[in-house]
C-alpha positions in Angstrom: 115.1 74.3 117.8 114.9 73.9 113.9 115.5 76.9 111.4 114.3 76.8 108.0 113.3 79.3 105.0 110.1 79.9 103.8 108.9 82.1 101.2 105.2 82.8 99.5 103.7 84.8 96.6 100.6 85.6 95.7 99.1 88.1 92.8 97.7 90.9 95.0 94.2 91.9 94.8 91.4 95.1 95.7 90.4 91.7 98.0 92.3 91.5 101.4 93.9 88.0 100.8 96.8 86.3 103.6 99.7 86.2 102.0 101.6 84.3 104.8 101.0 82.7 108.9 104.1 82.0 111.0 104.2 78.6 111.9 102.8 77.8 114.9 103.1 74.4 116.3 104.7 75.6 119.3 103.9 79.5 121.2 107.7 79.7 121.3 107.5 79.6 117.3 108.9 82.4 115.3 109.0 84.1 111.7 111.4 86.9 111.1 110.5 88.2 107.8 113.3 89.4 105.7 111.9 90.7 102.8 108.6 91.6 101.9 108.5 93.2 98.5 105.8 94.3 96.2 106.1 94.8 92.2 103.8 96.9 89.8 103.9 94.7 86.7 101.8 97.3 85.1 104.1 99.3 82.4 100.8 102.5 82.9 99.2 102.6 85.9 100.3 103.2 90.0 98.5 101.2 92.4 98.4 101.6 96.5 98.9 98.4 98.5 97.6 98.3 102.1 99.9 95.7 104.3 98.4 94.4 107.8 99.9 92.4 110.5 96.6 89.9 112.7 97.3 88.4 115.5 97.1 84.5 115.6 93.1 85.0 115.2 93.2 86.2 112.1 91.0 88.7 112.4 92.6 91.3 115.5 95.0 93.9 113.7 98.4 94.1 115.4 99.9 96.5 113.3 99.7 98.0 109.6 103.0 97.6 107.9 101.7 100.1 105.0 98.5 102.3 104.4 97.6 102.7 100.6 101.1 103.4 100.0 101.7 104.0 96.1 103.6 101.4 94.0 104.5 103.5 90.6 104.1 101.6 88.0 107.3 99.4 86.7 108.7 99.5 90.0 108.8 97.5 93.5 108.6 98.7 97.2 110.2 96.6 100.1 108.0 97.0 102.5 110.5 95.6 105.5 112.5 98.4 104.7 116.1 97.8 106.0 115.4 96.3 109.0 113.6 92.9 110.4 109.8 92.0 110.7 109.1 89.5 113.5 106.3 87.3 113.8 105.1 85.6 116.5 103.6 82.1 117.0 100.5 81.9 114.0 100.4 85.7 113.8 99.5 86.2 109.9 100.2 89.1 107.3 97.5 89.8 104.8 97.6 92.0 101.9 95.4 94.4 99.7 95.4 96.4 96.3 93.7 99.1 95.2 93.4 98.0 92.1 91.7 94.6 91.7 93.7 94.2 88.0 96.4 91.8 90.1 99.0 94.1 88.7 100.6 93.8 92.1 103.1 90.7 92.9 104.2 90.4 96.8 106.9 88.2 97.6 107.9 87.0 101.2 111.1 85.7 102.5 111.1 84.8 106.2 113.0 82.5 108.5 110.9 80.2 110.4 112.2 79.6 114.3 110.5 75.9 115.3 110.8 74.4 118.7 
């Protein structure tokens, strides 16, 4: 069993774009996500960010991690909260904006469990 750390970024969109997909070499592979943060870099304007969990697909919903939640402006929302996000075996997250300015930044730290 190897262990390694992953992270990703992407400038988030009104577009639904995948920020990130567990590995998935194996269907006992693993991603626990420890920190999934979005930033307004906009010094003005709040934007919403909409935050979904697919299954290895890509395309069935498992689970929305946010729902148009507001991001004030200047600011950042950790969307793991306090606590853990696992992913299973390819299961991907994808991201959207409201805005489609790109004023939002996510930024992914995981853990990646390979067999």
């Amino acid at each position: 069993m190897a262990e390694a750390f992953n992270t990703a970024s992407i400038a988030v969109t009104s577009s639904e774009q995948l920020l990130y997909t567990a590995p998935s070499a194996d269907a006992a592979d693993v991603a626990i996500i420890i920190s999934l943060r979005v930033t307004n870099i906009d010094g003005a304007a709040d934007d919403t960010v909409t935050c979904t969990i697919y299954q290895s697909d890509g395309t069935t919903k498992k689970a929305e991690i946010a729902h148009t939640m507001t991001v004030p402006a200047d600011s950042s929302l950790e969307l793991a909260g306090t606590s853990k996000l696992v992913l299973e075996s390819g299961e991907q997250i994808k991201i959207t904006g409201g805005a489609a300015s790109g004023d939002l930044e996510a930024y992914l730290s995981a853990l990646e469990i390979t067999v």
